[in-house]
VOBAKE-799343 format. One record per residue (C-alpha): x negated, y, z negated; residue in one letter. Coordinates in Angstrom, 1 decimal. Layout:
BEGIN
+--------+--------+--------+------+
|     px |     py |     pz | code |
+--------+--------+--------+------+
|      X |      Y |      Z |    A |
...
+--------+--------+--------+------+
//
This chain:
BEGIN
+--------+--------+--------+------+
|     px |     py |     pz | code |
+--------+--------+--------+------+
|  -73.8 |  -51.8 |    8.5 |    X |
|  -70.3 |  -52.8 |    9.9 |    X |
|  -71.4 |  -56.7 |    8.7 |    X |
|  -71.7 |  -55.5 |    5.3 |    X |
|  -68.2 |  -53.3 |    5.9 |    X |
|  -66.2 |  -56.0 |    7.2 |    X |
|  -67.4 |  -58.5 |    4.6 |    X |
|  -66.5 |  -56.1 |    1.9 |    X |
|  -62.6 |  -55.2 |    3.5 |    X |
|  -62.1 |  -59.2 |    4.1 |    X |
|  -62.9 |  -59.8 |    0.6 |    X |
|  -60.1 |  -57.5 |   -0.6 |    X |
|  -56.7 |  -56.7 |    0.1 |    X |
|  -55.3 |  -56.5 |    3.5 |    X |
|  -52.4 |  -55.1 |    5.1 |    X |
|  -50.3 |  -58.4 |    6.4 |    X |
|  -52.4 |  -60.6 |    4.6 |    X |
|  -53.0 |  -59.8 |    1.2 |    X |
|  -55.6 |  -60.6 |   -1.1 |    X |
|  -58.6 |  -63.0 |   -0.1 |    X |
|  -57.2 |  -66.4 |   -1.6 |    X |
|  -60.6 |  -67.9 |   -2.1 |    X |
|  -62.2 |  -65.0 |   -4.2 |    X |
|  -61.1 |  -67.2 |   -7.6 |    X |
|  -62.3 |  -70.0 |   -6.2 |    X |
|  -65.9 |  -69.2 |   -5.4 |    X |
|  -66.4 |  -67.3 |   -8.6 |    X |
|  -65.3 |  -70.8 |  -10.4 |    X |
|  -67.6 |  -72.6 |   -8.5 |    X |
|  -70.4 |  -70.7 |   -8.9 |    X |
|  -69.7 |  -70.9 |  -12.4 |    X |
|  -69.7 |  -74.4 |  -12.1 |    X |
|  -73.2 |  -74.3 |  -10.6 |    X |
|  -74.5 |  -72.5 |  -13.6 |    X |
|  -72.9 |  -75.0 |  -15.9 |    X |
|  -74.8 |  -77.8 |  -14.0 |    X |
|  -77.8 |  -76.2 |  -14.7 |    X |
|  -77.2 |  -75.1 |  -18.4 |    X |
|  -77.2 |  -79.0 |  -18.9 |    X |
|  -81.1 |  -79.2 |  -17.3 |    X |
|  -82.2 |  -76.5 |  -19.1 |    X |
|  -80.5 |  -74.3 |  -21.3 |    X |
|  -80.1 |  -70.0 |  -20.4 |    X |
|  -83.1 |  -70.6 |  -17.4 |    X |
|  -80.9 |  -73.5 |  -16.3 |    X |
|  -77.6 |  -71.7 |  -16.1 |    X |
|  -79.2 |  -69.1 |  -14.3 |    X |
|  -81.4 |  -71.0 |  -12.2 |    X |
|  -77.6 |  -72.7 |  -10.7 |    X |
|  -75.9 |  -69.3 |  -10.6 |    X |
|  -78.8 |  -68.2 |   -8.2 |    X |
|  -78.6 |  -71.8 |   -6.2 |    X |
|  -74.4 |  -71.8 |   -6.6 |    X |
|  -74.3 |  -67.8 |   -4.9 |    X |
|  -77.0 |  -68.8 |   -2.2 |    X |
|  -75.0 |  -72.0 |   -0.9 |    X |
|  -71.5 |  -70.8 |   -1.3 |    X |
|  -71.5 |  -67.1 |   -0.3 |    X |
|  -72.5 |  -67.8 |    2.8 |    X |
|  -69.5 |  -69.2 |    4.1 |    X |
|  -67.1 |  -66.8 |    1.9 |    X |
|  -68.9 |  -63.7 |    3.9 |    X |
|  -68.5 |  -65.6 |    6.7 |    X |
|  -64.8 |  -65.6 |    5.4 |    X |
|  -64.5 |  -62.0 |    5.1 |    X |
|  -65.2 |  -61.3 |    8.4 |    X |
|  -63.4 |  -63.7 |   10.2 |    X |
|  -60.3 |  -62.2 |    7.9 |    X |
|  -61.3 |  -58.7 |    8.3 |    X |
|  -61.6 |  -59.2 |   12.3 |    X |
|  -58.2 |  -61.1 |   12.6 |    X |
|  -57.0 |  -58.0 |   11.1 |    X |
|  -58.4 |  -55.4 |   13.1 |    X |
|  -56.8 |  -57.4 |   16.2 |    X |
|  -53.4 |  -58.1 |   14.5 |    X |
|  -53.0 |  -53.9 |   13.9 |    X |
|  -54.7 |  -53.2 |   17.4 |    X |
|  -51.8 |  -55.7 |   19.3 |    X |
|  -49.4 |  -53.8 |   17.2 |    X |
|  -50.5 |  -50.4 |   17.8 |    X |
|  -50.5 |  -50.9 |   21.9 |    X |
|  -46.6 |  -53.1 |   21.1 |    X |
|  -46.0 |  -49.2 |   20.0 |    X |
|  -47.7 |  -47.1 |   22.7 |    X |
|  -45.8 |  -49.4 |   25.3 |    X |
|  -42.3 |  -49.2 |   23.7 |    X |
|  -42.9 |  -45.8 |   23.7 |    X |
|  -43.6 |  -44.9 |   27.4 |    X |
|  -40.9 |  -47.1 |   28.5 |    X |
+--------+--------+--------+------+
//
């Protein structure tokens, strides 16, 4: 359940890093893959390369996500003990 958390948080906005810069680009591509296909065989085609564009690029982007999401989590966790140790000095 945290997998499918993380993926989702990475894929959004992020405090100190934004927005994911590579949601446009997979979108496009998978589009891409669909348009390949439309020219093998019509609505089935188009369809058939949207399945095969979302299987071979979302795995990396979810892979992504997390590695985003992660980096995150660590950046906020170093500053929140930068803060617990300026304050019991």
């Amino acid at each position: 359940m945290r997998f499918i958390k993380q993926a989702i948080r990475g894929a959004g906005y992020l405090e100190g890093f934004g927005n994911h810069p590579g949601v446009d680009i997979v979108v496009v591509m998978i589009l891409v893959c669909g348009l390949a296909g439309a020219q093998r065989g019509s609505w089935a085609g188009f369809f058939g390369g949207l399945i095969f564009g979302f299987v071979t690029i979302m795995p990396f982007f979810i892979i992504g996500c997390i590695s985003r999401a992660e980096a995150c989590d660590r950046q906020q966790a170093q500053l929140l003990r930068k803060i617990k140790n300026s304050s019991n000095d």
